[in-house]
N, CA, C and O atoms as a MOPAC input file, in Angstrom:
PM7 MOZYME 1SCF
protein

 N     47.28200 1   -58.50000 1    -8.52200 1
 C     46.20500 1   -57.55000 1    -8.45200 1
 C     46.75700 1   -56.16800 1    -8.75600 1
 O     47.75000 1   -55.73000 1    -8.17400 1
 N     46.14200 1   -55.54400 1    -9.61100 1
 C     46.68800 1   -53.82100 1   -10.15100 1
 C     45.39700 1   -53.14400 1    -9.07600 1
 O     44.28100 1   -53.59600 1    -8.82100 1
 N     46.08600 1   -51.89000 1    -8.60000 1
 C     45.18800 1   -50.73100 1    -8.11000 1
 C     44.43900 1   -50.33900 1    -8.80900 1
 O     44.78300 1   -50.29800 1    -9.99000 1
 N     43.36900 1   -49.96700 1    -8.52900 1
 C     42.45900 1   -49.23100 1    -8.81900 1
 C     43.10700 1   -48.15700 1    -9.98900 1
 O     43.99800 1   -47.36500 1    -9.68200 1
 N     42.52700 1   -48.24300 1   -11.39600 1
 C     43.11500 1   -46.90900 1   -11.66600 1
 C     42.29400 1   -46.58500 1   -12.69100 1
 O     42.91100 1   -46.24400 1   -13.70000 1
 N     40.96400 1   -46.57300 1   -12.79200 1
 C     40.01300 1   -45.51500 1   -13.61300 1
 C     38.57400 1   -46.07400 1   -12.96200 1
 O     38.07100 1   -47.05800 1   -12.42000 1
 N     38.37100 1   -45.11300 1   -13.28500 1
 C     36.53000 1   -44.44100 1   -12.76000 1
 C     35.86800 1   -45.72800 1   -13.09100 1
 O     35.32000 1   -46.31800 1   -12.16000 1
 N     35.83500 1   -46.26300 1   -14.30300 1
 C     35.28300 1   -47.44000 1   -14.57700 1
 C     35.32800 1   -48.76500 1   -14.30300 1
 O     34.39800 1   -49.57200 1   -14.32200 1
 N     36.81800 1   -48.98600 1   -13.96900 1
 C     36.92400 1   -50.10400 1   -13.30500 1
 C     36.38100 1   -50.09700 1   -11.74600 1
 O     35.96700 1   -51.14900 1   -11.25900 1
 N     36.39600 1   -48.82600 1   -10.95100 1
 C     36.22800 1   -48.52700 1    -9.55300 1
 C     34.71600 1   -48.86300 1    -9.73400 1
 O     34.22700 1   -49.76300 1    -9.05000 1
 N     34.04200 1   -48.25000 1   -10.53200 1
 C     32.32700 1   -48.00300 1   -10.93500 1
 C     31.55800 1   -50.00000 1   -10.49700 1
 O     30.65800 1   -50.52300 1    -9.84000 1
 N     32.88500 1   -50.44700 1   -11.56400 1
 C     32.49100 1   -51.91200 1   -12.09200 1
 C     32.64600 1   -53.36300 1   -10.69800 1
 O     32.11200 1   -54.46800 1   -10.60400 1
 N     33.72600 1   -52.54400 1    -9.75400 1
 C     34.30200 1   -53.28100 1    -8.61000 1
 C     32.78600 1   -53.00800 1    -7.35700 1
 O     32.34200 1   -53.86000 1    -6.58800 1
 N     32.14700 1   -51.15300 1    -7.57600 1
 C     31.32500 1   -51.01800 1    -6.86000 1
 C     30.14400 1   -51.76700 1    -7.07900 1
 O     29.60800 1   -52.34000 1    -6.13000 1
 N     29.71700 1   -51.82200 1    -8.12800 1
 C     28.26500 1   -52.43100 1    -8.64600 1
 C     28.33800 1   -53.95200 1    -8.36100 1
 O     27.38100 1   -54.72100 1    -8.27100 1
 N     29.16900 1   -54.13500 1    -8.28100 1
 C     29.33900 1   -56.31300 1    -8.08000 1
 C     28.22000 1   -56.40200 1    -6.17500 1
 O     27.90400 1   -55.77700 1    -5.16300 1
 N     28.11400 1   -57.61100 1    -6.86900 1
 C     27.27300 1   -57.86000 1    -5.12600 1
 C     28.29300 1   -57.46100 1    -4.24500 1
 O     29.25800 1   -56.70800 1    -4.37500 1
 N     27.79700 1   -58.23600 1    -3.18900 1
 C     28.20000 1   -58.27500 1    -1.69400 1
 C     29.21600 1   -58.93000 1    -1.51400 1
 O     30.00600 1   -58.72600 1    -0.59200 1
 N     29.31600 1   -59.73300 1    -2.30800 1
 C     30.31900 1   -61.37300 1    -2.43400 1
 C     31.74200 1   -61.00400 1    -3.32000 1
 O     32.91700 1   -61.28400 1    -3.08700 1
 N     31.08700 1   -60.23600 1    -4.45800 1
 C     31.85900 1   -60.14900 1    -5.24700 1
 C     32.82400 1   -58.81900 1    -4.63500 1
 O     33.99500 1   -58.56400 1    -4.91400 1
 N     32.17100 1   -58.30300 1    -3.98500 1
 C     32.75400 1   -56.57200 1    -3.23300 1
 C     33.92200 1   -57.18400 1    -1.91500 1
 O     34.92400 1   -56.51400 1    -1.66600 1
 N     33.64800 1   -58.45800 1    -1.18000 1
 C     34.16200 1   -58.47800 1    -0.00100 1
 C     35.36200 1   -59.62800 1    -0.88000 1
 O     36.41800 1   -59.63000 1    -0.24700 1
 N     35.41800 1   -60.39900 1    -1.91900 1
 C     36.11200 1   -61.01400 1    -2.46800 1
 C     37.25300 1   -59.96800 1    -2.71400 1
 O     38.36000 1   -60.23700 1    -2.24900 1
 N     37.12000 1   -59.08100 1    -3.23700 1
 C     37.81300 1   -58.05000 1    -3.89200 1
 C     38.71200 1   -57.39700 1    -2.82800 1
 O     39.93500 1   -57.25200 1    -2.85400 1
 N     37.89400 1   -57.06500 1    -1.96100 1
 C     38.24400 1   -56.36300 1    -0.40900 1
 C     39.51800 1   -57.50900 1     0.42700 1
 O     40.57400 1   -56.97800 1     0.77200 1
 N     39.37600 1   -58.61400 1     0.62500 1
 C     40.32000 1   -59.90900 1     0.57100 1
 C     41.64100 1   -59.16100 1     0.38000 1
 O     42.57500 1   -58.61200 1     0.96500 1
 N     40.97000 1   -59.58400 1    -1.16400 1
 C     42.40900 1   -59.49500 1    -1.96200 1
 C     43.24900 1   -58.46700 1    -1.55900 1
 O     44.20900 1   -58.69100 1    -0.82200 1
 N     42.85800 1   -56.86700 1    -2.15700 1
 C     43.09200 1   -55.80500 1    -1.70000 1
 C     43.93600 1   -55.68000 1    -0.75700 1
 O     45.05800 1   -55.21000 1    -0.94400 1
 N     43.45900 1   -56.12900 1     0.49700 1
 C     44.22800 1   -55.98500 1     1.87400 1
 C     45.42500 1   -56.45700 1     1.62800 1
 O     46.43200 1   -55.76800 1     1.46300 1
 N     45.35500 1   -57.72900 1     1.59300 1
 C     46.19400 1   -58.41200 1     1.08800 1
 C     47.41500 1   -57.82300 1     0.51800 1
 O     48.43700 1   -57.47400 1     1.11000 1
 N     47.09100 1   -57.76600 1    -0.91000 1
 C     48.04100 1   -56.84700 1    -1.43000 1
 C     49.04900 1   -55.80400 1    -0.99700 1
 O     50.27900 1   -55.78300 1    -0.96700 1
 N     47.86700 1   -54.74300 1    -0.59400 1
 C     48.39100 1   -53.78400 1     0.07500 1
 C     48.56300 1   -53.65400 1     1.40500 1
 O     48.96400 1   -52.58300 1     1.85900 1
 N     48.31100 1   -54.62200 1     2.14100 1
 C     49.29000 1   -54.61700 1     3.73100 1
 C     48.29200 1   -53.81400 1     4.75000 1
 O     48.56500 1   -53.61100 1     5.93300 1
 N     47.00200 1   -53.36000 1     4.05200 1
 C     46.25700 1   -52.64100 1     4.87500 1
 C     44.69100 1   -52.49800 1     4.83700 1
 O     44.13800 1   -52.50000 1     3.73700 1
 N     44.17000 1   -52.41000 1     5.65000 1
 C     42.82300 1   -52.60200 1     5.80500 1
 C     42.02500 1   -50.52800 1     6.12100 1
 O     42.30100 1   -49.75300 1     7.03600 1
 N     41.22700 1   -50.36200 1     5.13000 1
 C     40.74500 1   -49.02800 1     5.84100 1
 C     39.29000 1   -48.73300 1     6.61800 1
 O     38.22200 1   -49.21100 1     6.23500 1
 N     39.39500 1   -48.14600 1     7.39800 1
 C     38.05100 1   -47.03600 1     8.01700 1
 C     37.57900 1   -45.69900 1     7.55900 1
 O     38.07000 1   -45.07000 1     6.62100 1
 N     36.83600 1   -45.41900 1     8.11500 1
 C     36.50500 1   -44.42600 1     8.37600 1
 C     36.61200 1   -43.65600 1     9.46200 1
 O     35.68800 1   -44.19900 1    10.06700 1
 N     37.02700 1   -42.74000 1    10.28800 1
 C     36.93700 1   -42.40300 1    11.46200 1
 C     36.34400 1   -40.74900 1    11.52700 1
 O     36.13600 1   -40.02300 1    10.55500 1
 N     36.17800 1   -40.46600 1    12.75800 1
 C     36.25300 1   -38.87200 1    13.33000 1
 C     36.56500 1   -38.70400 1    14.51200 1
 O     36.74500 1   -39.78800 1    15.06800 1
 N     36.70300 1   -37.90700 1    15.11100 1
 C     37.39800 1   -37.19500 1    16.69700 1
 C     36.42600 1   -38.83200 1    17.73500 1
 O     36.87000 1   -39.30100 1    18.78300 1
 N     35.24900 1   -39.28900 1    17.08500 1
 C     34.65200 1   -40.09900 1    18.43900 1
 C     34.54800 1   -41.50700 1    17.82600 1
 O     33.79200 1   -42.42200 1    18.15200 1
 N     35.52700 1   -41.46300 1    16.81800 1
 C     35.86400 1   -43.34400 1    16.65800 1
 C     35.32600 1   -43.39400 1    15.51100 1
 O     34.85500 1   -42.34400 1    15.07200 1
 N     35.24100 1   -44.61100 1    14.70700 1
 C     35.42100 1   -44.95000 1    13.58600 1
 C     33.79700 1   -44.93000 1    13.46700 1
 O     32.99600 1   -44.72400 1    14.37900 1
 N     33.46000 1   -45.26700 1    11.74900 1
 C     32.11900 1   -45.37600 1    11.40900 1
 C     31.36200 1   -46.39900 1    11.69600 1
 O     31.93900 1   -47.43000 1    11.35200 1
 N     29.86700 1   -46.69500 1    12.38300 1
 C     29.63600 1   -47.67700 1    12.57800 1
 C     28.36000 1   -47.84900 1    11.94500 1
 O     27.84700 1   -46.75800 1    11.69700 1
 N     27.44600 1   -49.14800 1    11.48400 1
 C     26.45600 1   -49.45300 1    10.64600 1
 C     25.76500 1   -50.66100 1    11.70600 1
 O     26.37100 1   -51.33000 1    12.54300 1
 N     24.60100 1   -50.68900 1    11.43700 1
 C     23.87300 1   -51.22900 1    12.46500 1
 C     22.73900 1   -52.34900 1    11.86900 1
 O     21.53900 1   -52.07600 1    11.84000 1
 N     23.21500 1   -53.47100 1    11.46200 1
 C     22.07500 1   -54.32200 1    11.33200 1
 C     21.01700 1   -54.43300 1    11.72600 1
 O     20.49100 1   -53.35100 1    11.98600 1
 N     20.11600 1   -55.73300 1    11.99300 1
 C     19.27600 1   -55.56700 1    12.69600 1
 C     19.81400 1   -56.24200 1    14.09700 1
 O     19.26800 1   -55.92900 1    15.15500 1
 N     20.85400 1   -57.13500 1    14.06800 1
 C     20.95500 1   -58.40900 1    14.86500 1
 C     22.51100 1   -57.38100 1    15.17700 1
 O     22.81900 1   -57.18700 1    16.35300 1
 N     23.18300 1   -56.92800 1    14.32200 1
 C     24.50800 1   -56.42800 1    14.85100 1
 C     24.95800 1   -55.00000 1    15.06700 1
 O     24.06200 1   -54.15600 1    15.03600 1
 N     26.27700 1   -54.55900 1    15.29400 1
 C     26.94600 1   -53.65300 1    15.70200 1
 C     27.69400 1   -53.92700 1    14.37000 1
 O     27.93700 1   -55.11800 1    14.17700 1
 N     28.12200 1   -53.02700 1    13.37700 1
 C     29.43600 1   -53.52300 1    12.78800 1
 C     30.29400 1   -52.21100 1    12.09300 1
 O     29.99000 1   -51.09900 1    11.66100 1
 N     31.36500 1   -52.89500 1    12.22300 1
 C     32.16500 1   -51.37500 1    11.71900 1
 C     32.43500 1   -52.09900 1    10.11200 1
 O     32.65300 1   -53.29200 1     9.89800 1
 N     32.34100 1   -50.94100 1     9.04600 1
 C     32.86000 1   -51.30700 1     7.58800 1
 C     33.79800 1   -51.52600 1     7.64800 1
 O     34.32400 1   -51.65600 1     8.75300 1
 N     34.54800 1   -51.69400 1     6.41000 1
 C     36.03000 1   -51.53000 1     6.09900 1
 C     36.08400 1   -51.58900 1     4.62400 1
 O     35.21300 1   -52.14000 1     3.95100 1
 N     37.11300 1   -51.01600 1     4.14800 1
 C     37.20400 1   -50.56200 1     2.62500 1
 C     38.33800 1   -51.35700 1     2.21800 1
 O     39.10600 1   -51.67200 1     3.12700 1
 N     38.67500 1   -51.84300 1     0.77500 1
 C     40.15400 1   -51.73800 1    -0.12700 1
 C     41.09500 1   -50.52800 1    -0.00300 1
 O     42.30100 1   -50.73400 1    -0.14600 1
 N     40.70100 1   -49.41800 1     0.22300 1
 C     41.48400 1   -48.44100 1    -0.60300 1
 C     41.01400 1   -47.19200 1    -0.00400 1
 O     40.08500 1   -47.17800 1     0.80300 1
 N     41.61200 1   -46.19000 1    -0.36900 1
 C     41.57500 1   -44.93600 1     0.61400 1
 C     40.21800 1   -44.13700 1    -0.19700 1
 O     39.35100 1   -43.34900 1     0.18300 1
 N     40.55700 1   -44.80700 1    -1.52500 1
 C     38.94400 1   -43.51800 1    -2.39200 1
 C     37.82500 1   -44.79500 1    -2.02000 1
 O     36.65500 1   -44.67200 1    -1.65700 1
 N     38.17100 1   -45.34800 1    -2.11900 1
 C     36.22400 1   -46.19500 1    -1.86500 1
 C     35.86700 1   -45.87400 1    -0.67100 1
 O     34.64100 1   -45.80200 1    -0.58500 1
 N     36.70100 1   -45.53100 1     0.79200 1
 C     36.01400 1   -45.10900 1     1.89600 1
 C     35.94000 1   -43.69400 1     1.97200 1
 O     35.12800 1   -43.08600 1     2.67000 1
 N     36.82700 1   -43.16400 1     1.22200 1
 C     36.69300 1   -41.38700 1     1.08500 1
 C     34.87400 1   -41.34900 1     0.40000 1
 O     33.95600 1   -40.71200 1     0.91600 1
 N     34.78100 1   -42.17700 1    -0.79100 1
 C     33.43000 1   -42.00700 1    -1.63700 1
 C     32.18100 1   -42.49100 1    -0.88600 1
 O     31.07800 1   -42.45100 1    -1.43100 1
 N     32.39700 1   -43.07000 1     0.69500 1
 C     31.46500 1   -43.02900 1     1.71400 1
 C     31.14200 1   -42.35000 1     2.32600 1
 O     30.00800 1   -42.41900 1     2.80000 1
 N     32.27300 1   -41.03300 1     2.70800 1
 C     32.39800 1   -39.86900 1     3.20500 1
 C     31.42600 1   -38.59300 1     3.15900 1
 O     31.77500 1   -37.44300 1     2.89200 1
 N     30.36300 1   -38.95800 1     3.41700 1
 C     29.25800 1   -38.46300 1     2.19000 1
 C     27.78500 1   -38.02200 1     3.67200 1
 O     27.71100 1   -38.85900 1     4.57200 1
 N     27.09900 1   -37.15800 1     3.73200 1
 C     26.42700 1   -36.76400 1     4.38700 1
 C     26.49100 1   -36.84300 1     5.81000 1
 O     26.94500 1   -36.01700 1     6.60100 1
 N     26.15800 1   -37.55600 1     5.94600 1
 C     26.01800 1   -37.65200 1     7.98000 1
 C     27.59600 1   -38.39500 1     8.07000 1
 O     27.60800 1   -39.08900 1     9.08700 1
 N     28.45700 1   -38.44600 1     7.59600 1
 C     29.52600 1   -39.04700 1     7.26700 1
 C     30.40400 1   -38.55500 1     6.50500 1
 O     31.22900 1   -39.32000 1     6.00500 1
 N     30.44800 1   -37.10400 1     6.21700 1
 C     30.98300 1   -36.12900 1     5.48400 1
 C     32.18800 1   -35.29700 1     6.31800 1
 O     33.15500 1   -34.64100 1     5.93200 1
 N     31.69700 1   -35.61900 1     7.55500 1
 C     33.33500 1   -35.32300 1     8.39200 1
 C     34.04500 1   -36.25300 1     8.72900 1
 O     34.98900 1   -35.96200 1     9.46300 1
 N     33.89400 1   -37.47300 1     8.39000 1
 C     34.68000 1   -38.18500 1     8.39400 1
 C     36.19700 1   -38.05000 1     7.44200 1
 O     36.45500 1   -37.22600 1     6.56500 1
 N     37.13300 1   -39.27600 1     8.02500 1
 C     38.46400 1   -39.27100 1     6.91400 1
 C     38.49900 1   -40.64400 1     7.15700 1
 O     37.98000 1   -41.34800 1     8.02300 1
 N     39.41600 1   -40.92800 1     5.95300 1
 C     39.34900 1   -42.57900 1     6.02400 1
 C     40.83100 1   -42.77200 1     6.61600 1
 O     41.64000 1   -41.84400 1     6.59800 1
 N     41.11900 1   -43.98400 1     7.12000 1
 C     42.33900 1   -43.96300 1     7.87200 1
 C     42.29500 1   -45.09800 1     7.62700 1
 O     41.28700 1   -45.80000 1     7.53900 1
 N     44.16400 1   -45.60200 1     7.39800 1
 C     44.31900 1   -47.31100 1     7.42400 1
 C     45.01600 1   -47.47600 1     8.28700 1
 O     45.62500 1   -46.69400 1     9.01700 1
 N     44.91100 1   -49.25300 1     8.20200 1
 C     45.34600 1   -50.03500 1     9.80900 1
 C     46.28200 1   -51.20900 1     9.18600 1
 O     45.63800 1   -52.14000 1     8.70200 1
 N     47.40200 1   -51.29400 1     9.13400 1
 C     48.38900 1   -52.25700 1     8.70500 1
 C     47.72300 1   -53.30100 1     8.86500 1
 O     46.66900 1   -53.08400 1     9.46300 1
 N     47.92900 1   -54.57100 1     8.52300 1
 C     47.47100 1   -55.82700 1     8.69700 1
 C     48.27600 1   -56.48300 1    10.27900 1
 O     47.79400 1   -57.38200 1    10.96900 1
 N     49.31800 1   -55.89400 1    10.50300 1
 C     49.98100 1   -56.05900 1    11.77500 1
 C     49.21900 1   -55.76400 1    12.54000 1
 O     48.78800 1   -56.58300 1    13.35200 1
 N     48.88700 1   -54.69900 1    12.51100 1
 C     48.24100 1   -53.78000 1    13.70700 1
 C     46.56800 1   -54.46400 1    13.86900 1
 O     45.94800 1   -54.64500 1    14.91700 1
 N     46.17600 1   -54.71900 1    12.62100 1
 C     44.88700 1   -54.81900 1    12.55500 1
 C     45.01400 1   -56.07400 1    13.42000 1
 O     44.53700 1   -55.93200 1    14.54600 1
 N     45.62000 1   -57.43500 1    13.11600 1
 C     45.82100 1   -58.28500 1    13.68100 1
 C     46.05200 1   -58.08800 1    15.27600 1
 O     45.10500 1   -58.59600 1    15.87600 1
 N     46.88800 1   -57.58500 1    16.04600 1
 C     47.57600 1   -57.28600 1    16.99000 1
 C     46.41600 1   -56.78000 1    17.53300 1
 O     46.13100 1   -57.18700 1    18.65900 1
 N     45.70300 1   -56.01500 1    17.02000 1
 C     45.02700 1   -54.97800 1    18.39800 1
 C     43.28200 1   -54.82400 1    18.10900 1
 O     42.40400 1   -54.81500 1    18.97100 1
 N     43.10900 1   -54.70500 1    16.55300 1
 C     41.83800 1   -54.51200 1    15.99900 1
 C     40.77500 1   -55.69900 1    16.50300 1
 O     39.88800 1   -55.62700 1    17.35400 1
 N     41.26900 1   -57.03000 1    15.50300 1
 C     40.70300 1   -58.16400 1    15.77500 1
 C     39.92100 1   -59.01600 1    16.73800 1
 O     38.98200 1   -59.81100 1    16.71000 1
 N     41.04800 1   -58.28200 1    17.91400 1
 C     40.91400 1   -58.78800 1    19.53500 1
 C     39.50300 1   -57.82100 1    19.94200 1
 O     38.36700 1   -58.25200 1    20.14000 1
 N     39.86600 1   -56.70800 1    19.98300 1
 C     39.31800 1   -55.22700 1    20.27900 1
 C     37.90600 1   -55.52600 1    19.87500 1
 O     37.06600 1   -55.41600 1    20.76800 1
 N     37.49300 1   -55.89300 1    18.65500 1
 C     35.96900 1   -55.68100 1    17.80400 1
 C     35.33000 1   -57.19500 1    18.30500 1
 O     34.15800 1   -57.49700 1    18.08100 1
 N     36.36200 1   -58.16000 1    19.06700 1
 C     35.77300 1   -59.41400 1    19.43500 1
 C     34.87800 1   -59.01500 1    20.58700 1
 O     33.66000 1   -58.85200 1    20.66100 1
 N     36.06500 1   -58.88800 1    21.64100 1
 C     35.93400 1   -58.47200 1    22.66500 1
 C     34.61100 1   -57.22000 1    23.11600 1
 O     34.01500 1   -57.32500 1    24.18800 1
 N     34.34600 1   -56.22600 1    22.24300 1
 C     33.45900 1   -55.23200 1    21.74300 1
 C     32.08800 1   -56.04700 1    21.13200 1
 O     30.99700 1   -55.51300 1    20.93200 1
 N     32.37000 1   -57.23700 1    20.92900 1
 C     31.30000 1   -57.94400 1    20.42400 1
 C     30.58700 1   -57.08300 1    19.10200 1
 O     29.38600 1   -57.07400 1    18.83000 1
 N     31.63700 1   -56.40100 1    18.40300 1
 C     31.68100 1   -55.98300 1    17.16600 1
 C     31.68600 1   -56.84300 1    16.10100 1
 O     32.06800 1   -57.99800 1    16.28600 1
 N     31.21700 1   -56.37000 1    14.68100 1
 C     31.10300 1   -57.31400 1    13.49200 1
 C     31.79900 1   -56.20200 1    12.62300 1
 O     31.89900 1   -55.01900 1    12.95000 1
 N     32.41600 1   -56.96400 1    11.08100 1
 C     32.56300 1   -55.86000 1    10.21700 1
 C     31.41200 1   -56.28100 1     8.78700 1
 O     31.05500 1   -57.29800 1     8.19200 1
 N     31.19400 1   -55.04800 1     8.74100 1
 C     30.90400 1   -54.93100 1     7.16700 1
 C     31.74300 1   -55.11700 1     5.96000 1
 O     32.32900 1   -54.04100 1     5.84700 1
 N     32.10600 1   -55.86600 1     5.03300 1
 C     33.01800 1   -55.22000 1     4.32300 1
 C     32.49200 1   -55.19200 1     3.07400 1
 O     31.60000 1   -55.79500 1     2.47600 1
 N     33.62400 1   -53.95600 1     2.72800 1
 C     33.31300 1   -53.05700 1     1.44700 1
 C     31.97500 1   -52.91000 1     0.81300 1
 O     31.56100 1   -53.20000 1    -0.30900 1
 N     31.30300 1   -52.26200 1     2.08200 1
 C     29.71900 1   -52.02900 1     2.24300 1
 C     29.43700 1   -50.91800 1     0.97200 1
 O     30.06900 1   -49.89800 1     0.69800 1
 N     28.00500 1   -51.63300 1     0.17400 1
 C     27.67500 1   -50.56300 1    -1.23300 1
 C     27.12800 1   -48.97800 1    -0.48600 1
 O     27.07900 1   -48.72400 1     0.71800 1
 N     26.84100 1   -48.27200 1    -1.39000 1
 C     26.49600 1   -47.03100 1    -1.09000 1
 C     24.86600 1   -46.91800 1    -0.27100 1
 O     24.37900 1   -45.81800 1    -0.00800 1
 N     24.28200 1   -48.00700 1     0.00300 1
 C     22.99100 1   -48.43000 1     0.62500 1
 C     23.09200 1   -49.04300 1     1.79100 1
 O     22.16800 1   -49.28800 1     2.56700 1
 N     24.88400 1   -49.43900 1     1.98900 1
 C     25.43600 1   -50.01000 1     3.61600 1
 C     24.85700 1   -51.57600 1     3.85000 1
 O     24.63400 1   -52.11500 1     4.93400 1
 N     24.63900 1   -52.27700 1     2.17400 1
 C     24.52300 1   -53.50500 1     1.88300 1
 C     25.95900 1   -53.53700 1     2.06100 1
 O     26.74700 1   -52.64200 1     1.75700 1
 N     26.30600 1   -55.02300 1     2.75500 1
 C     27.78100 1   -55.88900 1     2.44800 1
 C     27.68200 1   -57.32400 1     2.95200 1
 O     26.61800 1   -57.72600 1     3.42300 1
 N     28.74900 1   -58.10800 1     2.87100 1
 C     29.07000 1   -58.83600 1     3.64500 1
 C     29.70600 1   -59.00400 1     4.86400 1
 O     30.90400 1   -58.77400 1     5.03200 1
 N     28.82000 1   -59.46200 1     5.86000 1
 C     29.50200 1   -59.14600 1     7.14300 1
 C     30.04100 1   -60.37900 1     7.77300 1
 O     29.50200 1   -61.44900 1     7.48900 1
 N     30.96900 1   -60.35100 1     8.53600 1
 C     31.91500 1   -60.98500 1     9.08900 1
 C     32.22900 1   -61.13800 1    10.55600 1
 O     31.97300 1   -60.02700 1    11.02100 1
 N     32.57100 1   -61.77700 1    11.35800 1
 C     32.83100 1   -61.60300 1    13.12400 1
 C     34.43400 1   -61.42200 1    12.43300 1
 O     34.88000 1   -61.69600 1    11.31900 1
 N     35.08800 1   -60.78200 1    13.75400 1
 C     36.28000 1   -60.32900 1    13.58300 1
 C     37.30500 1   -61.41600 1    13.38800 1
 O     38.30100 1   -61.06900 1    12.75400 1
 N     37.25200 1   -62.81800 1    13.86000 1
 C     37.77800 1   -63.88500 1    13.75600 1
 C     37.73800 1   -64.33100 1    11.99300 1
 O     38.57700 1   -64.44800 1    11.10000 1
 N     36.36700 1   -64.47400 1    12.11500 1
 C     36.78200 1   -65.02000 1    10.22700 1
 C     37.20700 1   -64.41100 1     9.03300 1
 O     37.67000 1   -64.84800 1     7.97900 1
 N     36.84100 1   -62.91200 1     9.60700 1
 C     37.44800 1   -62.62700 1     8.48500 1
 C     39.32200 1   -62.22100 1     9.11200 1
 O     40.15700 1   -61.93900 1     8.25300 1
 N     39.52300 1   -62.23600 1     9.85000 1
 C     41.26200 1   -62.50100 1    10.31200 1
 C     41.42300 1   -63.92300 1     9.56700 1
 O     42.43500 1   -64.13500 1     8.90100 1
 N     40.27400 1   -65.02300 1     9.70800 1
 C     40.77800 1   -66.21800 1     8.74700 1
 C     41.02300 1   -66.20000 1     7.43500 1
 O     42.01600 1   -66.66300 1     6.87300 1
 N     39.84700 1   -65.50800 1     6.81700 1
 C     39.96200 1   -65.11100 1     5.46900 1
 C     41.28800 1   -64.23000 1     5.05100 1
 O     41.72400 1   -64.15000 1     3.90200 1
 N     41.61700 1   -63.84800 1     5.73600 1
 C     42.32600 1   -63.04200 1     5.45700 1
 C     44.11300 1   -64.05200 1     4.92300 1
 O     44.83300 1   -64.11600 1     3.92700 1
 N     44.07100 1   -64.78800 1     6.66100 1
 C     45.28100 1   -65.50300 1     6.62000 1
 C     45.12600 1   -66.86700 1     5.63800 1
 O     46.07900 1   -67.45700 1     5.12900 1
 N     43.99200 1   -67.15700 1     5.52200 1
 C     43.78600 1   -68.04100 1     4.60600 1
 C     44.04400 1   -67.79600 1     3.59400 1
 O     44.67000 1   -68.67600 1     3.00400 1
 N     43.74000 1   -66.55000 1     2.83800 1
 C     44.16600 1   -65.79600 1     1.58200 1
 C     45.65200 1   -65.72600 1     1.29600 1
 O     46.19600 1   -66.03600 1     0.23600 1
 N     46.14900 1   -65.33400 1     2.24700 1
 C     47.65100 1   -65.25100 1     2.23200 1
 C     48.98600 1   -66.41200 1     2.16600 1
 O     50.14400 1   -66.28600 1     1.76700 1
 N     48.19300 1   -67.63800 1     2.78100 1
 C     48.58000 1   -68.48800 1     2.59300 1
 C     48.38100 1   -68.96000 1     1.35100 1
 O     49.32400 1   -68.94300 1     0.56000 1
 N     47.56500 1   -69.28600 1     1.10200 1
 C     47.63500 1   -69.33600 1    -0.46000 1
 C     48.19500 1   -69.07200 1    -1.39000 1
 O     48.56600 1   -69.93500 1    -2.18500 1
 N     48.47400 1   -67.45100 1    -1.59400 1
 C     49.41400 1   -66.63900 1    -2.35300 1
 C     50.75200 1   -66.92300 1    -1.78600 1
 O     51.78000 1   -67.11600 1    -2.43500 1
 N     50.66900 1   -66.92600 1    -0.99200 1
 C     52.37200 1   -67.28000 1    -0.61700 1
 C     52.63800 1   -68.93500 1    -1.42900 1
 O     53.58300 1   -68.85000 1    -2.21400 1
 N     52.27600 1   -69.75700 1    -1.40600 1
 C     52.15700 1   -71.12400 1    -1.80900 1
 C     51.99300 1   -71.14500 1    -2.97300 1
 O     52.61300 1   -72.08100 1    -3.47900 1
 N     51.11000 1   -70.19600 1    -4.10200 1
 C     51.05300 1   -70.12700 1    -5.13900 1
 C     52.35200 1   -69.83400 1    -6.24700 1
 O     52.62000 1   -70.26400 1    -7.36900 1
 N     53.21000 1   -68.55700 1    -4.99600 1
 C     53.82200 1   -68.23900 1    -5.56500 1
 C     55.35300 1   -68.65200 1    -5.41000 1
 O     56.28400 1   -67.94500 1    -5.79600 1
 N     55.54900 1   -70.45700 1    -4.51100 1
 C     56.27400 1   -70.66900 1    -4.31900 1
 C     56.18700 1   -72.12400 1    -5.22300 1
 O     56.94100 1   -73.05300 1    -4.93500 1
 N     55.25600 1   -72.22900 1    -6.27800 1
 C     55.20100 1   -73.60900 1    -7.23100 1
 C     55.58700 1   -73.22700 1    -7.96800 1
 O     55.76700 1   -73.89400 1    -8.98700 1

């Protein structure tokens, strides 16, 4: 997987569904060892279904910066190692009876997740690549 590196490809990653956005988001982490937020001085950003509580999460530091945007304009985006996220997040947003969004469009459409599966998705992903890249 290459980073992000022009307006158009970022444009082309945003416009994909829900499926195609949290596929991407997977990977991403993956890659890069880290998962991002949003936060401010009273905790991270949160989005509200009808049925849930859920916090987003981004690929990359500009797709949650490019959320950063009105009632959400003092926000900063901040990342969470996959260690950490594991270790402390996972438990935390269970326990919180929290959900995530991920890599929610600019309308706070995404695919959402309980904190468990997508920790599966995640390790499931990884396993894979690790295995892929040991044939």
């Amino acid at each position: 997987m290459t980073k992000l590196t022009s307006k158009a490809m970022h444009s082309e990653i945003i416009s994909g569904d829900d499926h195609q956005r949290a596929n991407y988001l997977i990977k991403a982490v993956i890659t890069e060892n880290k998962v991002w937020i949003l936060k401010d001085q009273h905790g991270c950003v949160m989005l509200n279904t009808e049925e849930e509580d859920c916090v987003p999460v981004w690929p990359d530091q500009d797709s949650a910066s490019n959320w950063a945007t009105e009632e959400w304009q003092h926000c900063q985006p901040e990342s969470i190692s996959l260690t950490t996220w594991f270790q402390r997040w996972s438990p935390g947003l269970a326990d919180d009876e929290l959900s995530l969004v991920l890599f929610p469009s600019k309308e706070g459409y995404g695919v959402v997740y309980y904190p468990d599966e997508f920790e599966q998705a995640l390790k499931t992903k990884m396993k894979k690549s690790v295995s892929s890249r040991t044939e």
